[in-house]
Each structure stands twice: as structure tokens, then as C-alpha cells.
N, C-alpha and C positions, 0 to 999 in steps of 0.2 A: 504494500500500500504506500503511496506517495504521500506525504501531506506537509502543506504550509505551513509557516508558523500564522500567518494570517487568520488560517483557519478551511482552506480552500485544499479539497483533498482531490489532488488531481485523478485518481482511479475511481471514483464514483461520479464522476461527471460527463459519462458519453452522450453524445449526441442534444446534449440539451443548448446547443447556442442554437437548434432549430424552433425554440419559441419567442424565435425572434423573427422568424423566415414565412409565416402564415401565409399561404398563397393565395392573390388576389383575382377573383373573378373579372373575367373580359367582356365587353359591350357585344352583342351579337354579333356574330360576318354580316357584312352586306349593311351598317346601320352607321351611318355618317357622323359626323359630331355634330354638324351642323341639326340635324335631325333627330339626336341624342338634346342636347340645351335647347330646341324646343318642344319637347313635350314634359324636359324638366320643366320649363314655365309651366306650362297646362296640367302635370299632372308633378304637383311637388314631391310625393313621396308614395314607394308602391310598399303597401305591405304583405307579406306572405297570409293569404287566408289560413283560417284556423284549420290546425292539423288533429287531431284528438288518436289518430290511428300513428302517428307517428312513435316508435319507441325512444325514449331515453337513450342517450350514447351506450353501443353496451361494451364500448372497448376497454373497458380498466380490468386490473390486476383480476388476474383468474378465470377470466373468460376463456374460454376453452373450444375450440372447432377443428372437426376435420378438415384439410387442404389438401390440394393436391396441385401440382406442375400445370402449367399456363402457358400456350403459345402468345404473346401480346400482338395485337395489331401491329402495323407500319405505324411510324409517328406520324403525327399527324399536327395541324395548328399551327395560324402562324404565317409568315411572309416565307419562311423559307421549307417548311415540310406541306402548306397549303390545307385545304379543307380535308382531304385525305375522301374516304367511300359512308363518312357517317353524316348525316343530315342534322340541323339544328332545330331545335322544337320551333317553332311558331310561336311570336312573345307575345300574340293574344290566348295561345295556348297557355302559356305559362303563366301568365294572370289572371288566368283562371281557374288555375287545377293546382292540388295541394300536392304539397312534396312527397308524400308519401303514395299516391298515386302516379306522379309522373316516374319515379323509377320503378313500379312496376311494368308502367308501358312502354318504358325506353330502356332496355335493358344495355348493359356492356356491348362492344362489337364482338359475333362470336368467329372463330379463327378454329383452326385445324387444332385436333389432339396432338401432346408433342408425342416424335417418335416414340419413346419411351415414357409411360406415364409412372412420373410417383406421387408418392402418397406419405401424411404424415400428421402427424397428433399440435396440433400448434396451441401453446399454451402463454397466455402473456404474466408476466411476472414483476412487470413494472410499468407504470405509464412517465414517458417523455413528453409527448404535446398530446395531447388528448380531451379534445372537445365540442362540441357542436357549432359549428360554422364555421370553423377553421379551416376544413378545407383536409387533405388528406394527415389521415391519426397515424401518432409516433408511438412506438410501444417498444420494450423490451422483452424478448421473449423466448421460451425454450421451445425447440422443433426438434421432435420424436421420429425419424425415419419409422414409416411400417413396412420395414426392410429386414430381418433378422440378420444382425451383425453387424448395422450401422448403428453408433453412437448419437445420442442426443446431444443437441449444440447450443447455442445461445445466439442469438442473431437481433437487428434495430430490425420491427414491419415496418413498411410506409403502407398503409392502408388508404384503398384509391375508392372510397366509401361516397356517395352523392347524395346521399342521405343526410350525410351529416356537411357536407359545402355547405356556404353560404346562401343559402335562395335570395335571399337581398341581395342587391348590387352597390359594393361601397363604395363604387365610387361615380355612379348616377344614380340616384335613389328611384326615380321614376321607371329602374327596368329592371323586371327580376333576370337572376343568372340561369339560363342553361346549367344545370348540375349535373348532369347526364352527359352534356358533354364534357365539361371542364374537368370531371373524374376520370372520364376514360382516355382525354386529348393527356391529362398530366402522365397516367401512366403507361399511355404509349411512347411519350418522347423519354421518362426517366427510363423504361425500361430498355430503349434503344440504346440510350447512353451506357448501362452500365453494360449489355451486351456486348457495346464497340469496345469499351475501358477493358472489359475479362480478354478478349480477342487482339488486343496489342499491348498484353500483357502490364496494363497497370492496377487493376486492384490486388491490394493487400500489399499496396505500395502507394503514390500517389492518392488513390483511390482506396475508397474501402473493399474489401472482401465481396463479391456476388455472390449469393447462393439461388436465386433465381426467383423469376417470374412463379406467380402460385393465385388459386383463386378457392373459392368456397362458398356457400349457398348459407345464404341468412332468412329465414319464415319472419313473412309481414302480412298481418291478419287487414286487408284493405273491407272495408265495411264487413259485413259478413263472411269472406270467403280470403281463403288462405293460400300464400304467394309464397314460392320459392325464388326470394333472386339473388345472383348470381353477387360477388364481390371480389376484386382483384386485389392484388398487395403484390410487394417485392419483400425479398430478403437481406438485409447488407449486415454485415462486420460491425461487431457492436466497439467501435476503436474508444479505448480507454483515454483520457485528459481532456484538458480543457480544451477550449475554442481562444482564439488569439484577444477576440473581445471579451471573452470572460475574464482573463489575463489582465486585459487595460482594466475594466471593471472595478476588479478588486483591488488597484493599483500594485499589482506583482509584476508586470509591467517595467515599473521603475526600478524594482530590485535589480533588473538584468541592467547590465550597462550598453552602449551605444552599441559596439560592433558586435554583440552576441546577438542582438534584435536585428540587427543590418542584414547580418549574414542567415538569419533565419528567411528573412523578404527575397532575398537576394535565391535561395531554394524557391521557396512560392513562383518567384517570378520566371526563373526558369524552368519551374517543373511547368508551368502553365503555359510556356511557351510549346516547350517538347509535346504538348498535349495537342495546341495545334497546327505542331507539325505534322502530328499522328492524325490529323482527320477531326477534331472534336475540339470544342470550344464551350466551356461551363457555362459563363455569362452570366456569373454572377461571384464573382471574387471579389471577396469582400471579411472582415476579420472575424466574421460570424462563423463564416465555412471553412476556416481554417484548423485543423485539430492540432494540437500538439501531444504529441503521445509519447510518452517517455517509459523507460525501459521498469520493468515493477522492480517495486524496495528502491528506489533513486529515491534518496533523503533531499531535503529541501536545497542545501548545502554545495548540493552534487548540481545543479540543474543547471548555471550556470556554465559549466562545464561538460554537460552533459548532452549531444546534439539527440536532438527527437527525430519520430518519422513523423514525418511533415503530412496532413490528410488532409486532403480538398474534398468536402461533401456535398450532397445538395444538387442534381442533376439534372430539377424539373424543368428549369432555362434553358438547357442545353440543347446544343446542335451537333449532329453527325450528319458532317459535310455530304458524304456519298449518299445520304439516305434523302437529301434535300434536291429540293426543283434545279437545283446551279447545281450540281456535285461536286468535285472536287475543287480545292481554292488552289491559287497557281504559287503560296508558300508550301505546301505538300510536293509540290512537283521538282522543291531545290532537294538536296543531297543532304545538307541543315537545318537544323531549326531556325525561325526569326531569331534574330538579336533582341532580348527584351528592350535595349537600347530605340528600336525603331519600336516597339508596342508601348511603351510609358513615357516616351521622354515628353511629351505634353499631358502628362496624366499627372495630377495633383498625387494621387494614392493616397487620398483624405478617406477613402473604406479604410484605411488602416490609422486612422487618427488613434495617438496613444500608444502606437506603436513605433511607428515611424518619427527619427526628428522633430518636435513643434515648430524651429526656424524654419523647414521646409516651408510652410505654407505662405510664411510672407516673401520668404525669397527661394524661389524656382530652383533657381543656377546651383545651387547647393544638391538638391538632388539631383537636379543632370550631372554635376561634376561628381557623384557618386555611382550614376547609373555609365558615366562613363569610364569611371580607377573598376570599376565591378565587373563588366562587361565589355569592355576596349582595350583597346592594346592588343600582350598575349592571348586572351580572354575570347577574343573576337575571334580567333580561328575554331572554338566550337559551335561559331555558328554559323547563318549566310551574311550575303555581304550585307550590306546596308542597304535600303533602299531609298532610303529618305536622307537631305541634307541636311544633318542637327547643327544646330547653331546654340549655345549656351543663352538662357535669356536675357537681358538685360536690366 
């Protein structure tokens, strides 16, 4: 066990800088802004009709379901994976029909069995973000193979549940959410991502651990008559430490001196490079989703001195280039990764406020003449050339 003198115990903190990440509901396809701000005038605020068949979130500690292996759709959503083969409800449908009926009548996209089906006891054992409107549920939790001779494991679920999304729209009140789509669009694109990250070999490295795409069947008593429907989730690597902003947080932070934080960014920024070199881009880096995970029994003392595996989480933004309408981008196609030199040198990297420098933000040229002694010079032959003419700011 790690622990602070602060009081911040870095081995019981996985995955929790993700209730900070709650994913935000999208205005319909096809619905302008222009035509969103007016019928915000006209109709100021939509509220979800009364649900009374709706159940209570049931994902906390002990809930208990069978699962089994999930082929996911193609990603889908979005300017670059497009509307994909699933249609969007009708937003006078949706103002009029309770949450608890609409995903019975709009179930998940259904996809081929995988080759090989498994099966398994999934038991949750602690809750991470978990609650109604949030949008897809964090749990902790043990997965039983019903396989004689496979061990039980412990794994983070992302639960791609529309039940429990948002139906409000937070940020035009006048139009409720598609939740039907917004849970099946999120776990198609996270599950493409981790698929490409297992397949060019970065999780349980940069990335977390994949254990796979998986779904299961939850009974909803809709007026009289009783529904089986269907629910998806993923599996990932439940990676032990904090997050880089729980670190600023608790100001542990400032215990570390300049170049032990430097040289941590300094990993971040080139693993995030290599990443799309490899075809994928997170798009969303930021100190939240960065883990630090350090080796178990490292006393307080030791940290300093002690380099972490660096874990980038959180893949619901993400893109895999090949799976998109453009496919591949013409940085995959050098022998190199970019130079983080040409991806940040006009990037504040105020997502890492606290962590980074404070003079950075009033004066630029500090961080370019850093992003230059870190990544130029000798430096510059692990990666392509420059594309761009940097110029220190003035």
C-alpha cells in the first residue's frame, strides 16, 4: 500500500478522476443552432414526463449479472466516424415518451455473435461514478470466467446503460437527449478504441488492460408487461494511483520539484504523440486522465524518485483514424512519430494547471524553450522532421 503523509493513499484510488469526466449529451444530427436558440425562446425548458416504471440505478456494490462476450458495432458519431446504420429517434418522439419506454423500443444495434462466445459471473464490488444521469456507470468489479480453470479477476465496467443518461439536455434545455443513441454511439467508438490500443500493443502500458466488449439482459416491467433488454459494458484494468489532478488537488503536487513533474509531461506528451503515430488520437488529454501508478509498498519518501507507469484513460472522445470517413492521416504514413514540438508549441497545456510551471502561462517562451532543450537537438532524431516553422514567442 502507498500512502501520503497528507493522507492520500495512492492504491485505493483507481479510476476515480473519472467523476470529473461525466459525458455530455449532443443536440440531434440534422438540428442547426440556429434552430436549437429558437425554440429555446419558445419553449424554455423540456422536462422529462413522469417515469413511475423507471427503476432506481441498480448498479452499486453487489449487484450481481450474468454476461457474456459482445461483438460492438462500427463507431459511429461525429464529423469523422459519421451517423454510422443507427437512426435517431424523432424529438417529437422523444417529448413525448418516457425513458423507460423508449429503450424498450430502441434497443442496442444488434451485431454478429463473436467467434467464440464467453460467458461469466460479473459481480460489482465497489462503485466509482455511479448514478442516474451521468451518463455511462463506473464500477469496480470481480468477473468469474464460467470456464473451468480460468481465475477470477478484478476489472473498472464502463456501463453503456440509456436508462440511466441524461434525458434532459444540459446544455439546450428545450430538447431532450436521444439516450439510445448517445449509449450505444459512446460504446461503439470507446470500444473501437480500446480494440485498436490491444492490437498495437498498448494497453497494460500507455493504456489500460482490455478484457473486452461484454453485454447482458436487465427485466423492465413497462406498464403491465415485462421486457428483457439488452445492456453493453466494457472491461479495462482497474490501474492503481492517483490521477495527475488529484495530485494538484491535494497539493502533492508541490512536494515533487520542477524537473520530476517536467519529465513526467514530457512521457505524457510523447506517449500521446506515438499514439498518433499508431492511428488513434484520445482527444481528450487532460490531468484528469492521466494515472500515475506506482510500483506497490513505494513509501511516500520513495516517489520522488521513483518513475510511475504513466496511464492515459478515458477513450469515449477518441478516434481511430482507419475506422473514420478520411482514414488514415498522412503523420502515420512518416517512419516517426510527430515531434511533440510541432503538436504543443502553441498549446498553453493549462489541462495540466498545477502541474506544469505557473510562469508558463504569462510567459509562453518558457515553455517553448522547454518543449525545445526536451524534444530538439539530439532528441529530434526520435522523431519526424518538423513540419511547422516555430518561432519562440515574444
Amino acid at each position: 500500500m502507498i500512502s501520503l503523509s497528507i493522507g492520500l493513499n495512492l492504491s485505493t484510488l483507481p479510476w476515480t478522476a473519472l467523476f470529473l469526466n461525466t459525458a455530455m449529451p449532443a443536440p440531434l444530427i440534422g438540428e442547426s443552432p440556429q434552430q436549437l436558440q429558437l425554440e429555446t425562446r419558445e419553449i424554455k425548458t423540456w422536462e422529462p414526463p413522469a417515469d413511475p416504471d423507471k427503476p432506481v440505478c441498480p448498479y452499486r456494490t453487489d449487484f450481481t449479472v450474468d454476461i457474456k462476450s459482445h461483438t460492438p458495432p462500427a463507431p459511429f458519431g461525429g464529423r469523422d466516424y459519421g451517423r454510422g446504420t443507427r437512426t435517431t429517434v424523432p424529438r417529437e418522439i422523444l417529448q413525448s415518451t418516457r425513458q423507460s419506454e423508449l429503450v424498450v423500443r430502441h434497443p442496442p444495434l444488434m451485431t454478429a455473435d463473436p467467434p467464440t462466445q464467453r460467458t461469466a459471473k460479473f459481480l460489482i464490488t465497489d462503485e466509482v461514478a455511479v448514478a442516474d444521469g451521468r451518463g455511462a456507470q463506473l464500477a469496480i468489479c470481480t468477473i468469474t470466467p464460467k470456464i473451468a480453470g480460468q481465475a477470477a479477476f478484478k476489472a473498472v465496467a464502463k456501463i453503456f446503460d440509456p436508462l440511466y443518461y441524461s434525458f434532459s439536455n444540459k446544455d439546450v434545455l428545450s430538447v431532450p437527449c436521444d439516450v439510445t443513441w448517445d449509449a450505444d454511439m459512446d460504446y461503439s467508438r470507446e470500444a473501437a478504441a480500446y480494440e485498436h490500443l490491444e492490437r498495437i500493443g498498448e494497453t497494460g502500458s500507455l493504456a489500460p488492460k482490455y478484457f473486452g466488449s461484454w453485454t447482458f439482459n436487465m427485466v423492465i416491467h413497462v406498464g403491465d408487461t415485462m421486457h428483457q433488454r439488452p445492456v453493453r459494458l466494457l472491461l479495462i484494468e482497474n490501474v492503481p494511483g492517483p490521477s495527475i489532478r488529484q495530485l494538484c488537488l491535494s497539493h502533492h503536487a508541490e512536494t515533487f520539484d520542477k524537473a520530476y513533474r517536467l519529465e513526467i509531461l514530457a512521457i505524457i506528451l510523447d506517449g500521446y504523440a506515438k499514439l498518433l503515430f499508431k492511428g488513434i488520437a484520445q482527444n481528450d488529454l487532460a490531468a484528469r486522465n492521466v494515472i500515475c501508478s506506482y510500483p506497490p509498498n513505494t513509501q511516500p519518501a520513495e516517489l520522488q524518485h521513483t518513475p510511475p507507469r504513466i496511464v492515459l484513460i478515458d477513450y469515449n472522445a477518441a478516434i481511430v483514424y482507419e475506422k473514420t470517413r478520411y482514414g488514415i492521416r498522412p503523420w502515420q504514413k512518416d517512419t516517426l512519430p510527430p515531434n511533440p514540438m510541432d503538436l504543443y508549441w502553441n498549446d498553453t497545456l493549462m489541462a495540466f494547471d498545477g502541474w506544469i510551471p505557473a510562469e508558463w502561462e504569462a510567459t509562453p517562451s518558457l515553455r517553448q524553450e522547454w518543449l525545445s532543450s526536451r524534444f530538439g537537438g539530439q532528441n529530434a532524431a526520435r522523431y519526424a522532421r518538423l513540419r511547422n516553422k516555430l518561432e519562440i514567442t515574444k
